[in-house]
C-alpha positions as a printed Julia matrix, in Angstrom:
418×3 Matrix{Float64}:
   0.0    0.0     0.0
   1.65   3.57   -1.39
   1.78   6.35    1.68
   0.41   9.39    1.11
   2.63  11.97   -0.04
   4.12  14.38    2.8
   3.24  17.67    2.03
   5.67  20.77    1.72
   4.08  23.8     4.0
   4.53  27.17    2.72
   6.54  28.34    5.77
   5.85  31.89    7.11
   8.82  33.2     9.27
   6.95  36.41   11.17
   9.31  38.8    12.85
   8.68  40.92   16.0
   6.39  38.48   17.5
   4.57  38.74   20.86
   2.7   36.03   22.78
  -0.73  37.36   21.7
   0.38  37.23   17.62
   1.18  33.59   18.25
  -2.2   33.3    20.18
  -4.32  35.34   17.43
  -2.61  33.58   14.31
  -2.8   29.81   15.88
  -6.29  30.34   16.94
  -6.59  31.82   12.75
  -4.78  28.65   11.43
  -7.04  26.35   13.36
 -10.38  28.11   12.59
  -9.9   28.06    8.79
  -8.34  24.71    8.83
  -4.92  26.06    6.76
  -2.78  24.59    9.17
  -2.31  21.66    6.49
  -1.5   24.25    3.91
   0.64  26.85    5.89
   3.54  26.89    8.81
   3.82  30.32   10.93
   7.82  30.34   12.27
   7.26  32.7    15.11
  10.54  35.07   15.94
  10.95  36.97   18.59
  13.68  39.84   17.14
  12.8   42.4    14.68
  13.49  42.1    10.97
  16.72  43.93   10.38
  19.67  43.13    8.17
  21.65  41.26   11.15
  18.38  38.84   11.42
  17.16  38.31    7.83
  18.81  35.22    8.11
  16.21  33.89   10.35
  14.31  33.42    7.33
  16.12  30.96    5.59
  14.13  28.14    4.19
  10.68  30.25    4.64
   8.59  31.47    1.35
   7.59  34.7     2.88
   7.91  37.02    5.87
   5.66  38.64    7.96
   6.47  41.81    9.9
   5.27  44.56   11.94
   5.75  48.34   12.47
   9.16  48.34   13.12
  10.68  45.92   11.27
  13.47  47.31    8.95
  12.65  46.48    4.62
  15.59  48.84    3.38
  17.42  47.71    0.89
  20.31  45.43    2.7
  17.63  43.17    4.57
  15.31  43.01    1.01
  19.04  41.78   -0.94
  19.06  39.14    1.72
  15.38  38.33    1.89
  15.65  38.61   -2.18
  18.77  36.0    -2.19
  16.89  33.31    0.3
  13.89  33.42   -2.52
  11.23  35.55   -0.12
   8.67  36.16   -2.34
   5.92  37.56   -0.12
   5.92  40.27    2.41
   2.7   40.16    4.74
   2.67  43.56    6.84
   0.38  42.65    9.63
  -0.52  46.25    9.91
  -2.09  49.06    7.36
   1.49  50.9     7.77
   4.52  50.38    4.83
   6.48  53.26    5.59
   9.75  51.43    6.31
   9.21  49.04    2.9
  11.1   49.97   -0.07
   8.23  49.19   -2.22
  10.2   50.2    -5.79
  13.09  48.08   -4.7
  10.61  44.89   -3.65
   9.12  45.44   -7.27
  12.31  45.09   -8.8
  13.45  42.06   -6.72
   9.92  40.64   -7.51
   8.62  40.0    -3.97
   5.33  41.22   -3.84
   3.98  43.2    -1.02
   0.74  43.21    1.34
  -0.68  44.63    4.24
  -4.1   44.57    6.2
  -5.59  47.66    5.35
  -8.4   48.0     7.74
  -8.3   46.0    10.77
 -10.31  47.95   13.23
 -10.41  51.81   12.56
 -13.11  51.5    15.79
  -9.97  50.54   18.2
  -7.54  52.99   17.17
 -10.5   55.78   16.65
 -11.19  55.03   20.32
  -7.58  54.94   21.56
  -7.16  58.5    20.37
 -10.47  59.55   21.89
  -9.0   57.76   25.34
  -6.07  59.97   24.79
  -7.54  63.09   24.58
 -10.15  62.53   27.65
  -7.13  61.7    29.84
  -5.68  63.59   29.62
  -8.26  66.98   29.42
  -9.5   65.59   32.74
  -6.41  64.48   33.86
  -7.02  61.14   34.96
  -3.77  60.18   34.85
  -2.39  62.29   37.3
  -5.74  61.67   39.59
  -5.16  57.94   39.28
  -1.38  58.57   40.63
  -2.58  60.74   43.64
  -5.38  58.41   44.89
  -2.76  55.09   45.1
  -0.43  57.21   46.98
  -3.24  58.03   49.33
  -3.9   61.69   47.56
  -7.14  62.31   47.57
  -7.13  66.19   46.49
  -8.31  67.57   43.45
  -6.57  70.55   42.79
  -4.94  71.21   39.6
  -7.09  68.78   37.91
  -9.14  71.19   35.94
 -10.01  70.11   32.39
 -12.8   71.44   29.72
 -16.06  70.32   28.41
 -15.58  68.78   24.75
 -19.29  69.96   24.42
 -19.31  73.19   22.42
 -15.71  72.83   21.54
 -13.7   72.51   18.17
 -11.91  69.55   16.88
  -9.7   69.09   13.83
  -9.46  66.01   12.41
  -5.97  65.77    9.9
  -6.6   62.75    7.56
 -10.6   61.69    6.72
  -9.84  57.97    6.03
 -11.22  55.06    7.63
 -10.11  55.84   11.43
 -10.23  59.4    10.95
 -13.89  59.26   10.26
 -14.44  56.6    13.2
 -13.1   59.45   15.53
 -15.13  62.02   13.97
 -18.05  60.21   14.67
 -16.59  59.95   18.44
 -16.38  63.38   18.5
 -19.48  64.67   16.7
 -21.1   62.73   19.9
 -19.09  64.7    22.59
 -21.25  67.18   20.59
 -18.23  68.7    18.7
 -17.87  70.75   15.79
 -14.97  68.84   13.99
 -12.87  70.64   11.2
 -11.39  68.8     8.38
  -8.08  68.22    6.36
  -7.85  65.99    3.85
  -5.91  66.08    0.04
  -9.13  64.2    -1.26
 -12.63  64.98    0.67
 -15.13  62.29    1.32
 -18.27  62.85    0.57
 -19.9   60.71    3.42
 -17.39  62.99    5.55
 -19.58  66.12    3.84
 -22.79  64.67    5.05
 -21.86  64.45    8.43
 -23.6   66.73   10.72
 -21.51  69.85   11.84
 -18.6   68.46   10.06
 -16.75  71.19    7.7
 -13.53  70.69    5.1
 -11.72  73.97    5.5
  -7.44  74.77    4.62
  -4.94  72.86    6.8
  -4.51  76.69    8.31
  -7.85  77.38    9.26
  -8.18  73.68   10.78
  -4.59  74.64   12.87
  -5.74  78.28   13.99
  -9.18  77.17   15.2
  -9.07  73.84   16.69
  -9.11  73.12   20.56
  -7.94  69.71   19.75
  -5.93  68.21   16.42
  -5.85  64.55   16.08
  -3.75  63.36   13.01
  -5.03  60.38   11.0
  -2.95  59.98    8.1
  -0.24  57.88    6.78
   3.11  58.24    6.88
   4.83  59.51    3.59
   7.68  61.38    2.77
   5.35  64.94    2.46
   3.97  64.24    5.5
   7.08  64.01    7.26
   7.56  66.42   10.23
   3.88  68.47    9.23
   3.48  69.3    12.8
   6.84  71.55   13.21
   7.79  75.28   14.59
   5.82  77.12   12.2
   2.5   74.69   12.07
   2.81  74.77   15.81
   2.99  78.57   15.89
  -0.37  78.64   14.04
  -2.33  76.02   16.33
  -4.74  78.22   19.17
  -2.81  78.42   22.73
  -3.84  75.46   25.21
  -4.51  73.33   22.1
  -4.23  69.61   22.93
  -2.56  67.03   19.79
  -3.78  63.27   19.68
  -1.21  60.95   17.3
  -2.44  57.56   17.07
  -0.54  57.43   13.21
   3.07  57.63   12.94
   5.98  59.48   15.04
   7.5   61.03   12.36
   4.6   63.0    11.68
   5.91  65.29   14.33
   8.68  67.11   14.81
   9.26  65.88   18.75
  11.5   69.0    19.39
   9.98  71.22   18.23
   6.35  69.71   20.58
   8.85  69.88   23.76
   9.44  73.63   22.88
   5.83  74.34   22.67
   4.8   72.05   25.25
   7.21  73.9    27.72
   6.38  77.48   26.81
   2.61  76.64   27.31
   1.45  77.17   24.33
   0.57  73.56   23.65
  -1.71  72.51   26.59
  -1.04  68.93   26.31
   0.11  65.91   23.44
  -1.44  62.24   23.67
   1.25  60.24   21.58
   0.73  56.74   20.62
   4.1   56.92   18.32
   7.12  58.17   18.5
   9.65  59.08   15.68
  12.36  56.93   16.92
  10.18  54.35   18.63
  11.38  51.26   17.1
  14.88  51.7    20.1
  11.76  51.22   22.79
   8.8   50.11   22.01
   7.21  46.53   22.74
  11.01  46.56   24.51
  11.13  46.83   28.68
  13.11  49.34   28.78
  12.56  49.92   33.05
  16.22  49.06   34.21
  18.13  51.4    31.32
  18.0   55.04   31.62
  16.11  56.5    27.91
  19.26  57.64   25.47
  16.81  59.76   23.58
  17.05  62.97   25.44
  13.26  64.55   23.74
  12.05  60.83   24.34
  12.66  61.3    28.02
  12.03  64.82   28.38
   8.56  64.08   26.96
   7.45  60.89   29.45
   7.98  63.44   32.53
   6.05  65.62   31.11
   2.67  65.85   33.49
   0.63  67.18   30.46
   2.02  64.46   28.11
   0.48  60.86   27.77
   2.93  58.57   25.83
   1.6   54.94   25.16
   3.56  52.29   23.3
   2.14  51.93   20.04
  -1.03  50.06   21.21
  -4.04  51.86   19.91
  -4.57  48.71   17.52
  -4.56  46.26   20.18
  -8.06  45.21   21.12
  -9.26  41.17   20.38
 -11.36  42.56   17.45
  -8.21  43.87   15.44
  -5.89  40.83   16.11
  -8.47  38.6    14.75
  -9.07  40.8    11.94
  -4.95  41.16   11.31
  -4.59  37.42   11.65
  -7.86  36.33    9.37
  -6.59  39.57    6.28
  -2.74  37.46    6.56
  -3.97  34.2     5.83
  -6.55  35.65    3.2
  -3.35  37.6     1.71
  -0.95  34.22    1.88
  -3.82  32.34    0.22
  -4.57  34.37   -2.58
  -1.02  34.41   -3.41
   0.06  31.01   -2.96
  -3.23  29.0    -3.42
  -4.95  30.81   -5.82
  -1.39  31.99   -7.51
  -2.76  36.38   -7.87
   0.11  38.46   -8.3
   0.25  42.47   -7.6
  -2.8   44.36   -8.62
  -4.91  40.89   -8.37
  -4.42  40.68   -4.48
  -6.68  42.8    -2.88
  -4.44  44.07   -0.27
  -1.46  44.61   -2.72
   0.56  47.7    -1.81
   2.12  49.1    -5.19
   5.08  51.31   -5.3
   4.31  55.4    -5.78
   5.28  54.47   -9.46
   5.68  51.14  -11.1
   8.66  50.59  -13.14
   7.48  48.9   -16.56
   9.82  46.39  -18.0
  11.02  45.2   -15.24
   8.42  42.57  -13.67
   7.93  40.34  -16.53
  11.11  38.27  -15.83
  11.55  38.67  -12.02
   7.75  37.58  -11.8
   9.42  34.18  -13.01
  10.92  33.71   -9.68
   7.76  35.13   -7.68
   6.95  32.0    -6.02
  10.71  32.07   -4.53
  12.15  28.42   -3.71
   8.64  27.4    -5.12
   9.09  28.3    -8.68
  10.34  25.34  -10.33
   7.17  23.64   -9.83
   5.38  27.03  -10.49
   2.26  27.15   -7.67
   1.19  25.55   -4.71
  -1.16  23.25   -6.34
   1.12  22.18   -8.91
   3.74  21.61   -6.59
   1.49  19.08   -4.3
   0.18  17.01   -7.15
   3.8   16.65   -8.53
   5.1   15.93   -5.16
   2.11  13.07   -4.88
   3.44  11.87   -8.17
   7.14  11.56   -7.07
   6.01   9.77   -4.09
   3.69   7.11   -5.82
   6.74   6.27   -7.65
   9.02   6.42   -4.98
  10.89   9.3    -5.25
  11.73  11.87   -2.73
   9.6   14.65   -2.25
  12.07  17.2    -1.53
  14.28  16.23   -4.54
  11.44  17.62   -6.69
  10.97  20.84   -4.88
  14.94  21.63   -4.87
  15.74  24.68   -5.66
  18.97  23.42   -7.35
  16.8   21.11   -9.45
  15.68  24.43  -11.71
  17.77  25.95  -14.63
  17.48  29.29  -13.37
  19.17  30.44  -10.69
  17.49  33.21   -8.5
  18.47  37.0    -9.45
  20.8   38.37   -7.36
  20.75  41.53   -5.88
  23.26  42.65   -7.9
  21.56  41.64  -10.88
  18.8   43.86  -10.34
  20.95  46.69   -9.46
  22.35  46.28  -12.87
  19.56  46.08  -14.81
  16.69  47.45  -13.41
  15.62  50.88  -15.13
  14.92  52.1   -11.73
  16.14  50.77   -8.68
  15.5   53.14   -4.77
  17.81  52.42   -1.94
């Protein structure tokens, strides 16, 4: 009687890995029964170009906010035959998208995994600290039980400006048109559901700045967006004006916040990021003293709130991360899309044309001599029926092409971004 061929997993090596990632995406695996189809190698260290090799003998990565895909750790991830990044998160700021193009590993992320919890983080932020519960918390466990200097405002009545009208930025104007708000608007391309909303107004970036009690920035992280809250954006916002970030750190200039922060004119900044976050956060940092002088200057700050990038993390938005990845690995290795066909493809700011029809050859990395995951099992049940070794048919040495190098690209490609 012939056994039953032993089948290859597509092994996913995921970076940056915490104990409720490994819960979430076994839990996943399980529930849609793929744990026959794919393998989730669960690392602790973030991606950089000292622990790319981690990878080795995996078809695709998955990685976080903070893992590094520059162009050294994409020439390693390129020469191990990675084919697939899966960015558990809506963020891509620190992928060289161009570059992964050229290499031909394709690129997706989870677009929308709960606007609701991040919406709602940034609303926590904001009614800490206006009513300073933080500092009242502090008192009463120390056996304080005095209210002085604990003054906040009513959000009733007030203005809010909302920078960045996608998905989470309309969640939280929502969350504020119920504090009973009237919420002012920046966005390069208006919604029209936005328009509809009641006391809800698209004005200037200016006008949103001079008149707002409170700014909370929704927007992604690009490389015009970098630093827009600086000296002079700052000198425009209204005195005692309190900034939410839930997006990205480098959104703001950090000095330049102490500096206003200090002389009063900000009243108070609720940051979920942090420029330079990736040296501290999801790190315990307790026993070191913080290197980054604004970093520390900003956490004893009493009218600063600074949380470690967790605004995402409610059960609802793990589940929804987890179930997008496996949707994402199986429309790219079951169901063989490529780029534009996958739903949650992220394309570079401009394609390169020429370039992809030969490195899409090697898209399905160690995989491609057999060409997809279905044609690779049936051959493999083949080999076995007649005795031969599964893994001899799925070698990469056993294919007449050898993978591009990096250098290779770098030669040839019209345009290459490092």
């Amino acid at each position: 009687m012939l056994e039953a061929a032993e089948v290859e997993l597509i092994k996913v090596a995921v970076f940056d890995v915490k104990s409720y990632d490994k819960v979430s995406f076994d839990q996943a695996l399980k529930e849609r029964k793929m744990n026959d189809t794919f393998e989730f190698v669960y690392l602790e260290p973030r991606l950089t170009v000292e622990t790319a090799n981690f990878a080795a003998g995996c078809d695709a990565v998955c990685c976080f906010v903070n893992d590094d895909l520059s162009g050294d750790v994409l020439a390693k991830l390129a020469d191990m035959q990675i084919s697939l990044v899966l960015m558990r998160c809506a963020g891509y700021d620190k992928v060289d998208l161009q570059l992964c193009r050229n290499l031909g590993i394709n690129v997706v992320n989870v677009p929308a995994y709960s606007p609701y919890a991040v919406a709602e983080f940034a609303a926590s932020l904001l009614l800490t600290l206006n009513r300073k519960l933080h500092r009242s918390f502090n008192r009463v466990r120390n056996g304080n039980f005095t209210i002085s200097g604990l003054v906040g405002f009513d959000l009733y009545g007030k203005t809010v400006g909302v920078i960045g009208t996608g998905k989470i930025g309309q969640c939280f104007i929502d969350i504020a048109i119920g504090f009973g708000c009237k919420v002012l608007c920046y966005d390069l391309y208006p919604n029209e559901v936005v328009k509809q909303k009641r006391n809800t107004f698209y004005v200037p970036l200016n006008e949103l700045y001079a008149n707002s009690d409170v700014i909370s920035i929704h927007v992604p992280m690009m490389a015009e967006n970098y630093h827009m809250i600086n000296k002079q954006s700052l000198n425009k916002m209204k005195t005692g004006v309190i900034i939410i970030n839930t997006s990205r750190g480098a959104l703001i200039d950090a000095e330049a916040l102490v500096e206003s922060l200090v002389s009063g004119h900000v009243g108070g900044a609720g940051l979920d990021v942090y420029e330079h976050e990736g040296d501290y956060f999801f790190r315990d940092c307790s026993d070191v003293e913080l290197a980054d002088e604004t970093l520390a200057r900003l956490t004893n700050m009493r009218n600063v709130i600074i949380t470690s990038h967790q605004a995402f993390l409610t059960e609802e938005a793990l589940r929804a991360i987890s179930n997008t990845t496996l949707t994402n690995l199986d429309e790219f290795y079951v169901k063989e899309l490529r780029e534009a066909q996958l739903r949650n493809y992220v394309a570079p700011p401009q394609l390169t044309s020429g370039v992809s029809m030969a490195l899409e050859q090697r898209s399905l990395g160690r995989h491609k001599v057999v060409g997809s995951y279905a044609r690779r099992q049936e051959l493999m049940a083949k080999e076995a029926v007649k005795g031969s070794s599964s893994a001899e048919c799925v070698s990469p040495a056993s294919t007449a092409t050898s993978p591009t190098s990096f250098e290779a690209v770098l030669n040839n490609s019209a345009i290459v971004i490092v």
